[in-house]
DOMARDREN-448659 format. One line per field, with one value per atom (N, C-alpha, C): residue in three letters; atom name; x, y, z. Coordinates in Angstrom, 3 decimals, decimal comma, padded with zeros to 6 digits. Layout:
BEGIN
resn: (Ala ...) $
name: (CA ...) $
x: (X ...) $
y: (Y ...) $
z: (Z ...) $
This chain:
BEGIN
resn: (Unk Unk Unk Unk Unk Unk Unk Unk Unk Unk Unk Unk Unk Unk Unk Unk Unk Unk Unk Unk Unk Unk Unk Unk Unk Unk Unk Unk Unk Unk Unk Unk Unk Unk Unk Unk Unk Unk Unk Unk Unk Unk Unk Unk Unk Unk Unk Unk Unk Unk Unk Unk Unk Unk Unk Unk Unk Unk Unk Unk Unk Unk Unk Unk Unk Unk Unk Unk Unk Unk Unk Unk Unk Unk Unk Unk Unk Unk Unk Unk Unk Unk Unk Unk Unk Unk Unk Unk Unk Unk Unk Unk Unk Unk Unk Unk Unk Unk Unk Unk Unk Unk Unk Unk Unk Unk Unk Unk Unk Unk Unk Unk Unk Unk Unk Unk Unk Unk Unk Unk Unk Unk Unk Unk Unk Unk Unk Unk Unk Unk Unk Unk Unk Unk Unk Unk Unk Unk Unk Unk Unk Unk Unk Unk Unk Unk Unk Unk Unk Unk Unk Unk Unk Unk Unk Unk Unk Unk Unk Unk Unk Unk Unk Unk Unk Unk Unk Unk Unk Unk Unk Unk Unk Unk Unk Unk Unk Unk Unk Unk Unk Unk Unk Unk Unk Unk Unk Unk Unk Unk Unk Unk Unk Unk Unk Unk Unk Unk Unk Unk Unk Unk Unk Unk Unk Unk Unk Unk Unk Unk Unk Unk Unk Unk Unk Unk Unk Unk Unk Unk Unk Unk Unk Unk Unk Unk Unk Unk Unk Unk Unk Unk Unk Unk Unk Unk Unk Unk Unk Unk Unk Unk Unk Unk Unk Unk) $
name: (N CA C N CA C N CA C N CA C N CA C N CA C N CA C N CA C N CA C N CA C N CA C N CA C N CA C N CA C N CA C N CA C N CA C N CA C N CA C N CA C N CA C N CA C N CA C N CA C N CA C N CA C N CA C N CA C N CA C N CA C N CA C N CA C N CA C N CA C N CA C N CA C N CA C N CA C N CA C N CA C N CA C N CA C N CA C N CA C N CA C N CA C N CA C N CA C N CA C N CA C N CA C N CA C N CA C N CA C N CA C N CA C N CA C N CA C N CA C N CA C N CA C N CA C N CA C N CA C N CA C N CA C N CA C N CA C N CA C N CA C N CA C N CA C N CA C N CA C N CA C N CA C N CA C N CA C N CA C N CA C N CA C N CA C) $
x: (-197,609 -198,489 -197,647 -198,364 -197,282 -198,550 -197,746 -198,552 -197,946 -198,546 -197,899 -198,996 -197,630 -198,182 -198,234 -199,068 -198,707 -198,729 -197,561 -197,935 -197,260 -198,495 -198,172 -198,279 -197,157 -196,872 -195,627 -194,856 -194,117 -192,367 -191,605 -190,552 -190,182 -190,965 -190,616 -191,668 -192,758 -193,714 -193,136 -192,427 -191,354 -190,813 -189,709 -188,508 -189,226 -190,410 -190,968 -191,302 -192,019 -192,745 -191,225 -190,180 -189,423 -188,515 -188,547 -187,704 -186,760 -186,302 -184,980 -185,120 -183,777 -183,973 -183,465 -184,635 -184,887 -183,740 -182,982 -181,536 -181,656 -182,754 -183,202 -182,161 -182,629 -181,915 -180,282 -179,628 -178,066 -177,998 -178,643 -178,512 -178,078 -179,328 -179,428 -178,287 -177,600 -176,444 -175,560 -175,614 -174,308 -174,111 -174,959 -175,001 -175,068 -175,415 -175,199 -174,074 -173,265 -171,623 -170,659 -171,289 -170,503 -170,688 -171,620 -172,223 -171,013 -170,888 -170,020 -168,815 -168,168 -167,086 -166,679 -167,797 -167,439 -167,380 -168,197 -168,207 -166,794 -166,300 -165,046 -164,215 -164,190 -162,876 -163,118 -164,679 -164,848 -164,132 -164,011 -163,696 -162,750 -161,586 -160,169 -160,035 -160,747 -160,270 -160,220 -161,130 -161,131 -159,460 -159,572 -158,459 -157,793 -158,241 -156,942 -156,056 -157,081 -156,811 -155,208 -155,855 -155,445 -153,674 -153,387 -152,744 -151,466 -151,944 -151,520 -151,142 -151,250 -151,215 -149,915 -150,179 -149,104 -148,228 -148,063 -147,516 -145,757 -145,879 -144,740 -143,795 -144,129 -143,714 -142,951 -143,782 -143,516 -142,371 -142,647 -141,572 -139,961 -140,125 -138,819 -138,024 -138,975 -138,669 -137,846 -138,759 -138,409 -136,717 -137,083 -135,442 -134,108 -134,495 -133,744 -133,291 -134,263 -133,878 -133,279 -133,393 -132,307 -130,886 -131,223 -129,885 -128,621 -129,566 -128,770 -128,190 -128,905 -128,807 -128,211 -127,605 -126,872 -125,372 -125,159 -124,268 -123,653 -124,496 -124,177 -123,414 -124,272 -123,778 -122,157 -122,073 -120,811 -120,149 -120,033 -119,390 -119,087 -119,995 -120,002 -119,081 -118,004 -117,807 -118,283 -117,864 -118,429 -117,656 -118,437 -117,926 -117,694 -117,883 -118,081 -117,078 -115,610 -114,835 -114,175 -113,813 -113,208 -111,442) $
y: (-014,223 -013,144 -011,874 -011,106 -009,603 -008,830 -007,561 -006,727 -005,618 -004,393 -002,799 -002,322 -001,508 -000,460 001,204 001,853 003,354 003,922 004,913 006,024 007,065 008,078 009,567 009,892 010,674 011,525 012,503 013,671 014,258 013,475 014,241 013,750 014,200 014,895 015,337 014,160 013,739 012,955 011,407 010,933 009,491 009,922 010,724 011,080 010,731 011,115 011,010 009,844 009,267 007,660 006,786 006,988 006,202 006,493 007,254 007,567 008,493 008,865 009,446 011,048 011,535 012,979 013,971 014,934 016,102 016,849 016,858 017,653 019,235 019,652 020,832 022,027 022,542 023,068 023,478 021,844 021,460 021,829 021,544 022,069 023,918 024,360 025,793 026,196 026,043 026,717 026,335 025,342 025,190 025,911 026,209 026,688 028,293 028,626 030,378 029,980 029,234 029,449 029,466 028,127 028,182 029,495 030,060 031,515 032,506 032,868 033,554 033,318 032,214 031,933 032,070 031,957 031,800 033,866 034,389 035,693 036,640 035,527 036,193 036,193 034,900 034,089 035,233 035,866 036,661 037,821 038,187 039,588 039,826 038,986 038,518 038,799 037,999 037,935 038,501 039,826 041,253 041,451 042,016 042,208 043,288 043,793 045,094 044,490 043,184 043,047 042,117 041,753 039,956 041,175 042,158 042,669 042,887 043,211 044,149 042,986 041,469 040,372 039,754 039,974 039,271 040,112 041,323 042,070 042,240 042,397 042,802 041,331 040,491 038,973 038,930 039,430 038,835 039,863 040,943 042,206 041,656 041,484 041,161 039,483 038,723 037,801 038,114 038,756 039,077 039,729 040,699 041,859 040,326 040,071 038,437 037,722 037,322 036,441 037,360 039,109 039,299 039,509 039,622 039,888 039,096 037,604 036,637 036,386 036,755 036,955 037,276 038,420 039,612 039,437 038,699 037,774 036,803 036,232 035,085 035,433 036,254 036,720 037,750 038,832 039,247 038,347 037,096 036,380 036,669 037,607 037,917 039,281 039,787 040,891 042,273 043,323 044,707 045,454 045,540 046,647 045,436 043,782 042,886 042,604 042,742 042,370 040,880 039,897 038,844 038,979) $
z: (-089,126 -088,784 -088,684 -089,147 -089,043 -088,588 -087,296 -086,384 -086,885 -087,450 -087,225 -086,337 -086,075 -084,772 -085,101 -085,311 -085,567 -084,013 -083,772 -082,706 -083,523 -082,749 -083,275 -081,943 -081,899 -080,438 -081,579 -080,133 -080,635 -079,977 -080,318 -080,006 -078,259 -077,973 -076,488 -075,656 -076,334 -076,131 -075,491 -076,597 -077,285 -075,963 -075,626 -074,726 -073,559 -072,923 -071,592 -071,812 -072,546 -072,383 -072,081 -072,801 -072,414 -071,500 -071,126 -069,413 -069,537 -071,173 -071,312 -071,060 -070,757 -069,664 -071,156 -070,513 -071,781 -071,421 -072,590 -073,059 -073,312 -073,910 -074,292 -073,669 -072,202 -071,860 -071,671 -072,150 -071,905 -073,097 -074,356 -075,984 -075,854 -075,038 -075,481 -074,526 -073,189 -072,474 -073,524 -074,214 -074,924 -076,115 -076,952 -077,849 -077,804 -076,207 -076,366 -075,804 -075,524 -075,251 -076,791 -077,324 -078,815 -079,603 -079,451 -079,498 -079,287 -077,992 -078,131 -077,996 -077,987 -078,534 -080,139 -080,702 -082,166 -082,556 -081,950 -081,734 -081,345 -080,568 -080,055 -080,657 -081,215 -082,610 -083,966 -083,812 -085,037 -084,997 -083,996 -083,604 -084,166 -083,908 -084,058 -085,258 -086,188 -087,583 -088,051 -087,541 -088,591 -088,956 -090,896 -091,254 -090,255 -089,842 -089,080 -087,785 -086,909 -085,901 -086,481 -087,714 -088,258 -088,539 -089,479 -089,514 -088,288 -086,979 -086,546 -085,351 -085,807 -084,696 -085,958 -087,279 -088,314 -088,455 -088,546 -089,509 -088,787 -087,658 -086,679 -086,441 -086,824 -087,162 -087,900 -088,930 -090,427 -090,861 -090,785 -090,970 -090,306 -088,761 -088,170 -089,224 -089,581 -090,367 -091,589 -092,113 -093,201 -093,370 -092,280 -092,224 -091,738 -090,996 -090,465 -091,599 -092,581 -093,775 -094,819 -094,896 -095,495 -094,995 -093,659 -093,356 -093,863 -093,389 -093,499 -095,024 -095,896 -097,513 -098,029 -097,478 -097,648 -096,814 -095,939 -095,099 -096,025 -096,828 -097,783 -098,711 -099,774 -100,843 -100,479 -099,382 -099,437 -098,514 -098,104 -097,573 -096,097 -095,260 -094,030 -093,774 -094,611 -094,471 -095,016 -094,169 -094,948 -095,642 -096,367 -098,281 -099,084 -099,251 -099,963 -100,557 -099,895 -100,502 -099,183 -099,602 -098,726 -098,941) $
């Protein structure tokens, strides 16, 4: 013997008949938090900010790895003669 059962209800409907506790509210605090967190992370990325957080890094790096380059090639003394 085979029994189907149709119910039509909604999903907030389902959630109360079976006891389980409506999330709704815990969804939406969370999501205006991921909100502006993701807002904040945006801010950041703008190219000028992104610049001006890399650039002073990368420059001192850079002058560093030639120094050292330039150390190499004249063998650590100055006017490049050993």
């Amino acid at each position: 013997m085979k029994v189907t059962v149709d119910i039509d209800c909604t999903p907030e409907e389902a959630r109360t008949f079976l006891g389980l506790p409506d999330v709704a509210p815990m969804q939406q605090a969370l999501m205006k938090d991921l909100e502006t967190r993701m807002r904040a992370n945006l801010a950041a990325m703008e190219p000028e900010a992104l610049m001006k957080t890399w650039l002073p890094a990368s420059i001192e790096g850079f002058e560093t790895l030639q120094r050292a380059f330039w150390q190499g090639m004249t063998g650590g003394t100055k006017g490049g003669k050993s």
